[in-house]
C-alpha beads as a LAMMPS data file, in Angstrom:
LAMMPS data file: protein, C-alpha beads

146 atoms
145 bonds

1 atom types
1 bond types

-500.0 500.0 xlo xhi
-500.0 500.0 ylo yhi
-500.0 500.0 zlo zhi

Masses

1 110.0

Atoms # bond

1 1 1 92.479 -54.435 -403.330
2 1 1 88.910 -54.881 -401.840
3 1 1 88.320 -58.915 -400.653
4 1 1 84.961 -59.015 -399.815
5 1 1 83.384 -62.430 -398.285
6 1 1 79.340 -62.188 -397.306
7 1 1 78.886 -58.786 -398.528
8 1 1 77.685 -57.480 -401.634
9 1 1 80.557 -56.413 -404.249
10 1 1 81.459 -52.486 -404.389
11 1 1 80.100 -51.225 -407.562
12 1 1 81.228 -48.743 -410.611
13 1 1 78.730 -46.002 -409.889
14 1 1 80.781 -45.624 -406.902
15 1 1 84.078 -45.101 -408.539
16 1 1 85.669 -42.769 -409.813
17 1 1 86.971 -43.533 -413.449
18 1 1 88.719 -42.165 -416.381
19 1 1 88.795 -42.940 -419.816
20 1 1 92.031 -43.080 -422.206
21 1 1 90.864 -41.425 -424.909
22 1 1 89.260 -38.447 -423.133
23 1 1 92.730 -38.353 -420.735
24 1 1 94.291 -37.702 -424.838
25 1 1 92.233 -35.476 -425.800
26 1 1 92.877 -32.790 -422.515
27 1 1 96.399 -33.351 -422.635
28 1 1 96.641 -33.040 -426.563
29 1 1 94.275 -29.629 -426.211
30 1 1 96.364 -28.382 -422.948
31 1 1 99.426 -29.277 -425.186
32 1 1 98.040 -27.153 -428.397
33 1 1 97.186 -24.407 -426.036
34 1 1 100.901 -24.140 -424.885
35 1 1 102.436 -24.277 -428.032
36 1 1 102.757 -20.803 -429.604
37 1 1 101.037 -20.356 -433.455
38 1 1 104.408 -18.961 -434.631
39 1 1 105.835 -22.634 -434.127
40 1 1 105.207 -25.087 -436.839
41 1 1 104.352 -28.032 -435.316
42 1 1 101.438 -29.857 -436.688
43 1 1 98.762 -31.560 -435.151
44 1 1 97.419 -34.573 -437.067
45 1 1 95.640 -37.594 -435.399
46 1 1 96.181 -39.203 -438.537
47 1 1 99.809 -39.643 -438.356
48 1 1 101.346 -42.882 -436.794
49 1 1 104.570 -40.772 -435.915
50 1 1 102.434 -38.086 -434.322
51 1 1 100.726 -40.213 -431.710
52 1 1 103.589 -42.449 -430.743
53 1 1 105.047 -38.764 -430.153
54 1 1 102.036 -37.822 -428.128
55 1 1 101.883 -40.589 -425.810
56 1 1 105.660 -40.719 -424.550
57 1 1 105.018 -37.371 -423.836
58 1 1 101.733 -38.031 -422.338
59 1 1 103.554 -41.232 -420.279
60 1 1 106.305 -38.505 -419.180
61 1 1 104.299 -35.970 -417.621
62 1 1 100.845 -37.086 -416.411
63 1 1 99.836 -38.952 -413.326
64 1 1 96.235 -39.939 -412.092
65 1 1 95.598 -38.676 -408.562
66 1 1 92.074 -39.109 -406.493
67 1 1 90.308 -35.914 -405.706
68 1 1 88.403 -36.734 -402.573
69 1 1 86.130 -34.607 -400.241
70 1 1 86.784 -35.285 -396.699
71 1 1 85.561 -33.543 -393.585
72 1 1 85.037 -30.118 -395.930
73 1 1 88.455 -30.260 -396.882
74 1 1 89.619 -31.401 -400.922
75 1 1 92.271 -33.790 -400.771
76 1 1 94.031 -35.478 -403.145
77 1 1 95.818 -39.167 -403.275
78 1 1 99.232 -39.762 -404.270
79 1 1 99.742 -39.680 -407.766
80 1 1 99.507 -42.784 -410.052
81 1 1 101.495 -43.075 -413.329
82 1 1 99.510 -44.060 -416.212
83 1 1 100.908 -46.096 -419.202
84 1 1 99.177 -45.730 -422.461
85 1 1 99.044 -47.513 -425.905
86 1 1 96.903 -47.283 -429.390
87 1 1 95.387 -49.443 -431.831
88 1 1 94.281 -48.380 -435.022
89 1 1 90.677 -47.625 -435.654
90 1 1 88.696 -50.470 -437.600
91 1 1 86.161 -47.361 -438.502
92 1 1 88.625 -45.391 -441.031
93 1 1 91.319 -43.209 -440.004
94 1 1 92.547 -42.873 -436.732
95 1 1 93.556 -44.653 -433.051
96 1 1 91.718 -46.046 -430.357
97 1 1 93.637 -45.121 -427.023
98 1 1 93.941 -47.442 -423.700
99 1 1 95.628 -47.839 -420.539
100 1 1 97.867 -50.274 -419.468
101 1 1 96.101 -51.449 -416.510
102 1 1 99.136 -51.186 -413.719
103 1 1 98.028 -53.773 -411.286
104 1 1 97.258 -56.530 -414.045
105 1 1 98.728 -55.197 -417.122
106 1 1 95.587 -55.454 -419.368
107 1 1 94.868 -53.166 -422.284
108 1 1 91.747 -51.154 -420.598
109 1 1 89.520 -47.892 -421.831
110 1 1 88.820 -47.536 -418.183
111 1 1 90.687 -46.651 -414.831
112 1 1 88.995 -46.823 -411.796
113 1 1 89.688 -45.793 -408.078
114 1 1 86.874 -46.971 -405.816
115 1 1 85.983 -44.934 -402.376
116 1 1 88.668 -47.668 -400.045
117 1 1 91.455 -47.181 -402.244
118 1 1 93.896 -44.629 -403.511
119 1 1 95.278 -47.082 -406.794
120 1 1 93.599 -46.528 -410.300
121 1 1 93.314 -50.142 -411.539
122 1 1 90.581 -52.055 -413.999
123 1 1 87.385 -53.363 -412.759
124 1 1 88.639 -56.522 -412.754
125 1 1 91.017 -55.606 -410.107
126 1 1 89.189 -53.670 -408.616
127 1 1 86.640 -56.568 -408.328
128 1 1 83.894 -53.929 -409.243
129 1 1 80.333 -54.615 -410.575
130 1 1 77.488 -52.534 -412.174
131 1 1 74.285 -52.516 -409.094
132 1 1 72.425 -54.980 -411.655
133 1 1 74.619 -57.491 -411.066
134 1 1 74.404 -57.675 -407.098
135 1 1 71.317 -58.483 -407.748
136 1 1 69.727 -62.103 -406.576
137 1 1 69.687 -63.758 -410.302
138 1 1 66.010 -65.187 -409.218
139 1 1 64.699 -61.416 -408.867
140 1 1 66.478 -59.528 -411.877
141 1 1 63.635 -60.101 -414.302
142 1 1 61.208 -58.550 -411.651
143 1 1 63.463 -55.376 -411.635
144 1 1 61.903 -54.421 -414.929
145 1 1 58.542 -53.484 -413.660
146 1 1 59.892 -51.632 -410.564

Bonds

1 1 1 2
2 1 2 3
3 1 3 4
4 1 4 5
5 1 5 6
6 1 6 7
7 1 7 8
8 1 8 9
9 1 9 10
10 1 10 11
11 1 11 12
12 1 12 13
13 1 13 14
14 1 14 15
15 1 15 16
16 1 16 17
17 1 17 18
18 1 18 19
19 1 19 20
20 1 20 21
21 1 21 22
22 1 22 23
23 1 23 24
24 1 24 25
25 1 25 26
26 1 26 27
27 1 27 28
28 1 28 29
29 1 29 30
30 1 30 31
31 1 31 32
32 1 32 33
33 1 33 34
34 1 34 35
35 1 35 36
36 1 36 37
37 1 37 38
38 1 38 39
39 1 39 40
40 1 40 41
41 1 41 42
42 1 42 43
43 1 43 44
44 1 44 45
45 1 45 46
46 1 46 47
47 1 47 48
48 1 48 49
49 1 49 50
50 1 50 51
51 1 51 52
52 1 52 53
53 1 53 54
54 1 54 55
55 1 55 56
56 1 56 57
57 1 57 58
58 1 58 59
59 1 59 60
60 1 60 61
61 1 61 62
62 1 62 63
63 1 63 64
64 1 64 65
65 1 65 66
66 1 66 67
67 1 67 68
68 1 68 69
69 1 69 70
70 1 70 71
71 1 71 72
72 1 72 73
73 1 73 74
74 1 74 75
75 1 75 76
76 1 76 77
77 1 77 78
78 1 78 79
79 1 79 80
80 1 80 81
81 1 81 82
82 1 82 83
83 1 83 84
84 1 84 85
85 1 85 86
86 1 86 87
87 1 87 88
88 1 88 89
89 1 89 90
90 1 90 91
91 1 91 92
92 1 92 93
93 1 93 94
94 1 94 95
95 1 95 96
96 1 96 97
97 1 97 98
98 1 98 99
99 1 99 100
100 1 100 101
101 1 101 102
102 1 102 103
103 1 103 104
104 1 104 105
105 1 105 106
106 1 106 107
107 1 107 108
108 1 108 109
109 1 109 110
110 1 110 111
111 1 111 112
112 1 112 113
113 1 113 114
114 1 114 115
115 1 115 116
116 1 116 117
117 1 117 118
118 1 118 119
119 1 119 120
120 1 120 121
121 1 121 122
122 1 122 123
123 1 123 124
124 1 124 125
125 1 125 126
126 1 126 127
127 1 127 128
128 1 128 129
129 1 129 130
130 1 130 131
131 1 131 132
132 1 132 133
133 1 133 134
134 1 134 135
135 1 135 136
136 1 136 137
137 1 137 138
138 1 138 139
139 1 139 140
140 1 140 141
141 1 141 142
142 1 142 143
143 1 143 144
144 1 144 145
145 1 145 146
């Protein structure tokens, strides 16, 4: 993890992140692509049963790796397992996804993986800030005119 001590603290824009529910959705679309339309297996969101399915599966096969750019050539990190649960949605039917953060073990909607390192963890351990918040306190109201 990133200790800074008299410089300013690396930020999100920086990072590269992922969130849970769009990391369901592409594997749940690459999944319903796979499976043939003779089979009858049914896709509903709005079955408990169905999700639980979903993300064992999901927690099976998928990792989180870091694409990087370096020197012209694409390279990527070594892959990170990801660990996934659900709530249910206050809003009707349906889940709300997140990721079990693997260096803290907080429920997050977020993984980062900054520029210095190759683990996807929270913000938090991360130690990652928006670029408003680097700011001297003193001088944030005067970034509204500027």
């Amino acid at each position: 993890m990133y200790i800074y001590k008299y410089d300013k603290r690396p930020l999100i824009e920086n990072s590269q992140s992922i969130s849970a529910s769009v990391f369901v959705r592409n594997y749940y679309l690459d999944l319903k692509k796979s499976v043939s339309l003779d089979n009858k297996y049914s896709f509903n969101f709005n079955d408990e049963q169905f999700v639980k399915d979903l993300i064992v599966k999901i927690e099976q096969n998928s990792t989180v790796n870091l694409k990087q750019e370096i020197n012209g050539k694409i390279e990527f990190t070594e892959p990170n397992r990801v660990k996934l649960t659900y709530t249910k949605s206050n809003l009707g039917k349906g889940f709300v996804f997140w990721f079990i953060c693997p260096a803290c073990g907080k429920r997050v909607r977020y993984l980062y993986i900054p520029p210095y390192s190759e683990v996807s963890a929270c913000r938090r351990c991360h130690r990652l800030v928006y670029e408003k918040q680097n700011d001297n306190k003193r001088f944030r109201g005067f970034n509204k005119f500027f």
